[in-house]
C-alpha positions in Angstrom: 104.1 156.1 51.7 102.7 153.0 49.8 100.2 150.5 51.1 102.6 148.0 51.4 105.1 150.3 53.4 102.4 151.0 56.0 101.5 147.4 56.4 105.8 146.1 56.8 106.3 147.2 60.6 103.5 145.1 61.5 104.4 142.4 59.3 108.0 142.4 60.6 106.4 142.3 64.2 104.0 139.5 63.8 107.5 137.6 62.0 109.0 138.7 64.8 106.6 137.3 67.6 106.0 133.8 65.9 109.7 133.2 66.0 109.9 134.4 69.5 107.3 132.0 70.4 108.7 128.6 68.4 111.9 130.0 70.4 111.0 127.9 73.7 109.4 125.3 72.0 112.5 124.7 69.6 115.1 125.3 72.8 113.0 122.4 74.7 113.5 120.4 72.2 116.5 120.6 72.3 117.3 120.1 75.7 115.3 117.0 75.6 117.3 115.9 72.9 120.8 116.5 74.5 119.1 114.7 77.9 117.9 111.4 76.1 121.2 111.6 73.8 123.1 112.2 77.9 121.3 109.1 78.9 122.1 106.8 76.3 125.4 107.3 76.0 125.5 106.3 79.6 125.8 109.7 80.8 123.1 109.3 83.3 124.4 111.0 86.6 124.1 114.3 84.1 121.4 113.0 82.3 118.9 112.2 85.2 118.5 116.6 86.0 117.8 117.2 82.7 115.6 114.4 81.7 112.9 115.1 84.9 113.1 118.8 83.7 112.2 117.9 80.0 109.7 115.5 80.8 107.4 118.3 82.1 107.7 120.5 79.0 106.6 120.5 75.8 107.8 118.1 73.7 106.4 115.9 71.3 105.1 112.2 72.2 107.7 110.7 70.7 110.4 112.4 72.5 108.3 112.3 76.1 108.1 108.3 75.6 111.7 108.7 75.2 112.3 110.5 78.3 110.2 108.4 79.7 112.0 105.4 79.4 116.1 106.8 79.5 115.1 107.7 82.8 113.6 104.5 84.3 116.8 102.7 82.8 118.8 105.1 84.2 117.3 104.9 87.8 117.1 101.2 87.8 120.5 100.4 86.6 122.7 103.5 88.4 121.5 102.2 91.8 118.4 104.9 92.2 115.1 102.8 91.8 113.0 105.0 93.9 114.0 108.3 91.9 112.0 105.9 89.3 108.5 106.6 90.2 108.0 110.0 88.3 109.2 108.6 85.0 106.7 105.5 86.1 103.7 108.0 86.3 104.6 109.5 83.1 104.7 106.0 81.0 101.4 105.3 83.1 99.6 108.3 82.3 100.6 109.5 78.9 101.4 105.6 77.1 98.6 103.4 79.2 98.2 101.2 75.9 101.7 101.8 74.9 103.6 97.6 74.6 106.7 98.9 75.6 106.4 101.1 78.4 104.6 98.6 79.9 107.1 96.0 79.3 109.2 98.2 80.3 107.0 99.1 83.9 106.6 95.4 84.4 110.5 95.0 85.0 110.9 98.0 87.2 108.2 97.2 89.3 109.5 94.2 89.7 112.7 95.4 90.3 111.5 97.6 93.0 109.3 95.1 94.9 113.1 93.1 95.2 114.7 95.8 96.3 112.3 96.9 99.0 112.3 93.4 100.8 115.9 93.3 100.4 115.7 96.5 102.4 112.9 95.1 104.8 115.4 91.3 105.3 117.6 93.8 106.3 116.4 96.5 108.3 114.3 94.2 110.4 115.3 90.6 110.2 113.3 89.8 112.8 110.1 91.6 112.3 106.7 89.3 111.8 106.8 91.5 108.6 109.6 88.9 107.2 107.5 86.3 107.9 104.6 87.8 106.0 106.7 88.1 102.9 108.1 84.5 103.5 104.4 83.1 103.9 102.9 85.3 100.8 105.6 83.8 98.4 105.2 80.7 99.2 101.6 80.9 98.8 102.6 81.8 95.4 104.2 78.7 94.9 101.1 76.9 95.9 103.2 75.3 99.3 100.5 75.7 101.8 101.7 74.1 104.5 104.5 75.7 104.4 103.2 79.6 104.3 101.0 78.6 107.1 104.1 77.6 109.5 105.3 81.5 108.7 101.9 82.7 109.4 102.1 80.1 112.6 105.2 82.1 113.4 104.0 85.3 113.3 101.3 85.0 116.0 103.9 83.6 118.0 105.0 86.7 118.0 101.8 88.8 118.1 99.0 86.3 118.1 96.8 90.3 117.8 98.0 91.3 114.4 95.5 91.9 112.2 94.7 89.9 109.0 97.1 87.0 110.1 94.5 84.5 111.1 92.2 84.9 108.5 95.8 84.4 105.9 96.6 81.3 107.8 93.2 80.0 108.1 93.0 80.3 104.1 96.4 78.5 103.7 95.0 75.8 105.7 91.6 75.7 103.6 93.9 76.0 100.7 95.4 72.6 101.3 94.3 69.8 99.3 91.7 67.5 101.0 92.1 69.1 104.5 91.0 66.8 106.9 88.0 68.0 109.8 90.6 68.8 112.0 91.7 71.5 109.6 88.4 72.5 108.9 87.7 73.0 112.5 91.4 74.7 113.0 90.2 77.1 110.0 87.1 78.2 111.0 88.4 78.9 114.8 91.3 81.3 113.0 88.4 83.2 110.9 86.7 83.2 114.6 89.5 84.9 116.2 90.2 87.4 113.2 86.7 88.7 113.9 87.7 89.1 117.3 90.7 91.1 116.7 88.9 93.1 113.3 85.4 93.2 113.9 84.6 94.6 110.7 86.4 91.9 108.9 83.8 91.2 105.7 86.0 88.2 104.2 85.7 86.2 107.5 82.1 86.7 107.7 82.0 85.6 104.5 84.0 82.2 104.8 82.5 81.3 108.0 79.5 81.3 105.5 80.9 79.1 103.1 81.8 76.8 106.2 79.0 76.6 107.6 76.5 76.7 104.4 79.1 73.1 103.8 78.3 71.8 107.4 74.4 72.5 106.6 73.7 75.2 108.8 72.0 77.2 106.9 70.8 79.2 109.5 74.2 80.2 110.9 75.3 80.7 106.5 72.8 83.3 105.9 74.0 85.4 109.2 77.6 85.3 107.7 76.9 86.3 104.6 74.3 88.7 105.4 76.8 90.4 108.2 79.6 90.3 105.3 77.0 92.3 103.1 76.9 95.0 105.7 80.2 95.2 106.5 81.2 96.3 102.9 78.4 97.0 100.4 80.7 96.0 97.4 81.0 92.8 98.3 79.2 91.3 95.3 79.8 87.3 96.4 78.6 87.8 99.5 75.3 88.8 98.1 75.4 86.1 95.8 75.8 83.8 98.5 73.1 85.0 100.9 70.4 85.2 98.1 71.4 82.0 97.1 71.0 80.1 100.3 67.4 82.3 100.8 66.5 80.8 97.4 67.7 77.2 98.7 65.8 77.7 101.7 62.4 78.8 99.5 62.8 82.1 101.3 62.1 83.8 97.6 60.8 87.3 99.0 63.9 87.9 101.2 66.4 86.5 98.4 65.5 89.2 95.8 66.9 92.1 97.6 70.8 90.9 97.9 70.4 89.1 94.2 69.3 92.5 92.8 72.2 93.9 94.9 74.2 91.3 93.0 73.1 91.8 90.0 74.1 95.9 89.6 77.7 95.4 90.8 77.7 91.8 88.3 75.6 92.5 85.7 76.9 89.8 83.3 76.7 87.2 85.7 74.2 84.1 84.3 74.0 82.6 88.1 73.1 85.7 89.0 70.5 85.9 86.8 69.8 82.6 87.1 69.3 82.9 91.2 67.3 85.9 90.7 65.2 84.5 88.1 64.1 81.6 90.5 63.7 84.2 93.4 61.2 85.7 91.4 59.3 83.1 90.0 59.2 81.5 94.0 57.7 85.3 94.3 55.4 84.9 92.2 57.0 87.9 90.0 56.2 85.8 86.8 56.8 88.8 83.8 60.3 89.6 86.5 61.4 86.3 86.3 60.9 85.5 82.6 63.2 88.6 81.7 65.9 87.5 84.3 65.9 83.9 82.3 66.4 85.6 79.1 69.0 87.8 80.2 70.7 84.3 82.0 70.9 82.6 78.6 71.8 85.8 76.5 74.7 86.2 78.9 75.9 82.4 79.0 76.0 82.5 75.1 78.1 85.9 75.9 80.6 84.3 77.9 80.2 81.0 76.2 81.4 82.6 72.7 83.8 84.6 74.9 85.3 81.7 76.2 85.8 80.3 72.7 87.2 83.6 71.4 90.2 83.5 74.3 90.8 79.4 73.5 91.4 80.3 69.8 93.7 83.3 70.3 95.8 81.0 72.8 95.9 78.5 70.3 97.0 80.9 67.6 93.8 80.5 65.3 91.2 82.9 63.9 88.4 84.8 66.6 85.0 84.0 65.0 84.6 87.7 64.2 87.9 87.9 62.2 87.0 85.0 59.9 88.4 85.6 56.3 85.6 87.1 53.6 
């Protein structure tokens, strides 16, 4: 027997196992093919089966976009918009960047945040929950007054529910030129939100801001300081508190809650700024000299950035992409 006859069984197998195995690959293909072609001949009852099968095999990215995006149409338009969220996760995680499946996830988010509160108006008519939704869109639509009468409402019903005084008392402070009355009608509401959610941090903080305006900065610092505790991520509320230290020439006690600041907003020039003057007050000399550099590095930063966003609104060139 030749060479070459001893070597053609194991050539014909190795033929025989690459075809076997482009066999799947080729027949998924396919199928995802015959699903998207299902779905856009408006075949999607039959389609909709096939296409969440084929999304989760191996096809190319191409094709998987595809998929993607026959069966969000088909979901949203065949009266099925919850049966949307798998081929939502798979636009979200495979095309993140990708201009179209995000124009088209805009829509059926959209589209699904309409149908639920149709299904809420509904269901429960006369839930505070409607109310909510009624106050929250108009709060959208910048009518204050307005979304506070809804959040009014609600406590009629349940003057306990959590998060509804702090909402109305920011309507109210939302209101243009609001009179002391409403200032006083605010900060009771952020008062009683405290009362009902103890560990509130947003309260603590505004009844900061209220007070730091009424000059009590005494009662300002507490705020802030208690909003601090109450969530350690709150990077304004440390901005606020070293900031009122530093007003107050308590330099020493500033620096911790501006350095606090300063990891969680590192590109911040008032926070560099504040921290700067914290140190200097410390006598930290070498500290604050660095904090001042790094305050007018990161103005120019957001200065130029700020230029860079006005030109690209107003159609012209970025001052990187100038022509050579």
């Amino acid at each position: 027997m030749s060479g070459f006859s001893r070597l053609l069984p194991a050539v014909l197998l190795s033929l025989s196992t690459l075809s076997a195995a482009q066999s799947p690959a080729k027949a998924s293909a396919g199928s995802a093919q015959h699903a998207a072609a299902l779905a856009e001949s408006g075949n999607c009852a039959q389609a909709l089966p096939l296409l969440r099968k084929s999304l989760h095999q191996n096809v190319d990215r191409d094709l998987k976009k595809r998929l993607a995006l026959d069966g969000l149409h088909c979901t949203m338009t065949h009266n099925q918009p919850y049966e949307s969220l798998d081929f939502l996760e798979a636009l979200h995680s495979d095309f993140p960047n990708d201009p179209e499946a995000l124009y088209a996830a805009t829509h059926a988010f959209s589209d699904l945040s309409v149908r639920a509160s149709q299904d809420l108006l509904r269901n429960a008519p006369f839930s505070y929950q409607v109310h909510e939704l009624r106050a929250e869109a108009l709060e959208s639509q910048g009518k204050w007054g307005e979304a506070a009468e809804e959040y009014r409402k609600i406590l009629e019903i349940d003057p306990n529910v959590p998060g509804i005084h702090a909402r109305l008392g920011r309507a109210l402070l939302s209101t243009p030129n609001p009179s002391p009355a409403v200032i006083a009608e605010v900060k009771k509401n952020f008062e009683q939100e405290l009362e009902i959610d103890p560990n509130n941090a947003s309260s603590e903080y505004v009844l900061g801001v209220l007070a730091k305006q009424d000059g009590d900065s005494a009662a300002a610092v507490r705020h802030f300081f208690r909003a601090t505790k109450l969530d350690v991520g709150f990077a304004d509320a440390y901005l606020a508190l070293g900031s009122e230290l530093v007003a107050e020439k308590q330099f020493v006690a500033a620096i911790a809650p501006l350095e606090a600041y300063e990891k969680l907003a590192p590109d911040s020039p008032t926070g560099h700024y504040q921290l700067a003057m914290a140190y200097a007050g410390a006598g930290r000399k070498d500290d604050a000299n660095r904090e001042a550099a790094l305050q007018r590095q990161s103005a120019q930063t957001l200065e130029q950035e700020k230029r860079r966003v006005q030109l690209e609104m107003q159609g012209g060139q970025t001052p990187d992409a100038q022509p050579k």
